[in-house]
C-alpha positions as CSV (number, residue, x, y, z in Angstrom):
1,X,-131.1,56.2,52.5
2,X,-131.3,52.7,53.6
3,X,-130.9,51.2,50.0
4,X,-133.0,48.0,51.2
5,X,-134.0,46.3,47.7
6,X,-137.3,44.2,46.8
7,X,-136.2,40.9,48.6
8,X,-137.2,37.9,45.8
9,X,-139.7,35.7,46.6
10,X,-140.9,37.6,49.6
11,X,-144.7,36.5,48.6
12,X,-143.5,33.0,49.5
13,X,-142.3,34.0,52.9
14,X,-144.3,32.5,56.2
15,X,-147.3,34.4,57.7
16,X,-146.3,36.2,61.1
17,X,-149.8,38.3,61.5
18,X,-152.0,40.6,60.4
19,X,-153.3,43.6,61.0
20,X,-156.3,46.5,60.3
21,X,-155.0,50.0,60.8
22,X,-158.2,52.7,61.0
23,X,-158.3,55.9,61.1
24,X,-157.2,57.9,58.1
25,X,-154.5,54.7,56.8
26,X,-158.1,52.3,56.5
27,X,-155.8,49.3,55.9
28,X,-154.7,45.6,56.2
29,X,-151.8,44.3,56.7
30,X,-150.0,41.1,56.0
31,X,-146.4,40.8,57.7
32,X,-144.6,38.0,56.6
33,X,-141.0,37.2,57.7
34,X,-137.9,35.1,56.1
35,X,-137.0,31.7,57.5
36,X,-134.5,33.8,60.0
37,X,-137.1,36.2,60.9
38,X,-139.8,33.3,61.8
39,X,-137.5,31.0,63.5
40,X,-136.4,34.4,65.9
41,X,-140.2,35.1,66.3
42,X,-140.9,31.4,67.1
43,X,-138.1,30.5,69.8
44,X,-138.6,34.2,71.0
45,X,-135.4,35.4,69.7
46,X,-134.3,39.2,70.9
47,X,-132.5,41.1,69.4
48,X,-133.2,39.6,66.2
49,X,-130.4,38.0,64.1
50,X,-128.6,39.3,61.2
51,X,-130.4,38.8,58.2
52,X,-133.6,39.0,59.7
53,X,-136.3,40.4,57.1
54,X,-140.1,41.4,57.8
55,X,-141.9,42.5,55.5
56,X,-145.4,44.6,56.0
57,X,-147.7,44.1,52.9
58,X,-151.0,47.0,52.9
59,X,-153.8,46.7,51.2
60,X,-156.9,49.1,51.2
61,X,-159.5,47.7,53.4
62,X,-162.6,47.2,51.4
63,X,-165.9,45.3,51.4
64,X,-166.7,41.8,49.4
65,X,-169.8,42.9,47.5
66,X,-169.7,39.4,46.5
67,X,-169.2,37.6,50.1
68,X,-171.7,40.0,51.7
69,X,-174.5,39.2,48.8
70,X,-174.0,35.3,50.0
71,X,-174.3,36.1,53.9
72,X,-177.2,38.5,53.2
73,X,-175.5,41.6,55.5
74,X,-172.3,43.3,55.3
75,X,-169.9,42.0,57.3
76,X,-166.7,40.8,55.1
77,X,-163.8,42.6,54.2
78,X,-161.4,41.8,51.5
79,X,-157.8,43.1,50.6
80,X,-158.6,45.9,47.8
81,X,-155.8,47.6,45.9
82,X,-151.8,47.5,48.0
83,X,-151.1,50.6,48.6
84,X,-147.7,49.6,49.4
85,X,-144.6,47.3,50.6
86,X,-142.5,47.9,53.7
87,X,-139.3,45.9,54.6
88,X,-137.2,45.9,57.8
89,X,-133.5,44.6,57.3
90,X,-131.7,43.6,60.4
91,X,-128.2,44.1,60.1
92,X,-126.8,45.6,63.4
93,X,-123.3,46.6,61.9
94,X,-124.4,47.9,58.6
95,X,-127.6,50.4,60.5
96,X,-125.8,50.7,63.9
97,X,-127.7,54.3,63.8
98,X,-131.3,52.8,63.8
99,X,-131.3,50.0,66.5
100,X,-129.9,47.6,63.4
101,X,-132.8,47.7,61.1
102,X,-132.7,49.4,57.9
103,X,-136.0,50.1,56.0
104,X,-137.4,50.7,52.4
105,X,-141.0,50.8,51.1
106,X,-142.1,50.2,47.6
107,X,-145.2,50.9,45.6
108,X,-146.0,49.2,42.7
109,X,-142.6,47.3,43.1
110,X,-140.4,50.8,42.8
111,X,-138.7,52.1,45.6
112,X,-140.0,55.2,47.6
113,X,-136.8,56.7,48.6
114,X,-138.4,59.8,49.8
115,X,-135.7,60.9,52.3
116,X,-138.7,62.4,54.0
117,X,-140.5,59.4,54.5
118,X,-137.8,57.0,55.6
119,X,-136.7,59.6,58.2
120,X,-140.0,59.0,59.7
121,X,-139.2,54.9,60.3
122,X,-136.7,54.4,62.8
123,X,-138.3,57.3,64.7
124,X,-141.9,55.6,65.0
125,X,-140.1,51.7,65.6
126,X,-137.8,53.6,68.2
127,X,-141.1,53.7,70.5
128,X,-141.6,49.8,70.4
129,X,-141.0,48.5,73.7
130,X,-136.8,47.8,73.6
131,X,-137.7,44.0,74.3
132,X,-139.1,43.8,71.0
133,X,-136.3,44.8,69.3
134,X,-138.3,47.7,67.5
135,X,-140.3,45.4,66.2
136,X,-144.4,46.3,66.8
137,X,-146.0,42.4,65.5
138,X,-145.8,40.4,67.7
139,X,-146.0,36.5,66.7
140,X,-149.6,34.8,65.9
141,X,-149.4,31.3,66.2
């Protein structure tokens, strides 16, 4: 739908936050950005710029038997198994129809092209604030 590919090196990208989603997801998050995407998030950039990629990492949200043995309670959680990869393009010409961003998601490094799924993205970013660019993380310094 949006044919957004596995950008390389994405793992090498800067930290922009992180997150825990409860509820039924039970996750954490690492959202990383390209150099364009920081720099926009560090000056305070909106709308992004062109070539602008953020990418949402998810991991199941489990506890460190190991940490918790040391610290003699439980009280850390560790990344367990992703569960998957989400990327947000900006390319205002190219997805004119969803605010400029185009998305994909990938598990195990494949593409989930589920029409059914990606109809569901620009939906849910639509109700971000429209000074955020449809953009949910916000910048932790």
């Amino acid at each position: 739908m949006f044919g957004v590919k596995l950008p390389p090196g994405y793992r090498d990208w800067r930290l922009i936050s992180m997150a825990h989603e409860a509820g039924s997801l039970n996750d954490i998050r690492a959202v990383l950005g390209n150099d364009i995407a920081v720099q926009s998030y560090r000056d305070g950039t909106r709308p992004f710029p062109d070539g602008a990629v953020i990418a949402r990492l998810a991991y199941k949200y489990v506890p460190s038997e190991e940490n918790n043995a040391i610290f003699g309670q439980a009280q850390s959680f560790v990344p367990g198994a992703p569960t998957n990869a989400q990327f947000s393009v900006k390319d205002a010409q190219r997805y004119a129809d969803t605010g400029g961003w185009g998305f994909g998601q990938f598990e195990d490094g494949k593409p989930n092209r589920s029409a059914a799924l990606m109809e569901t993205c620009y939906p849910c970013h639509a109700r971000a604030p429209t000074k955020d660019d449809f953009v949910f993380t916000h910048y932790t310094p």
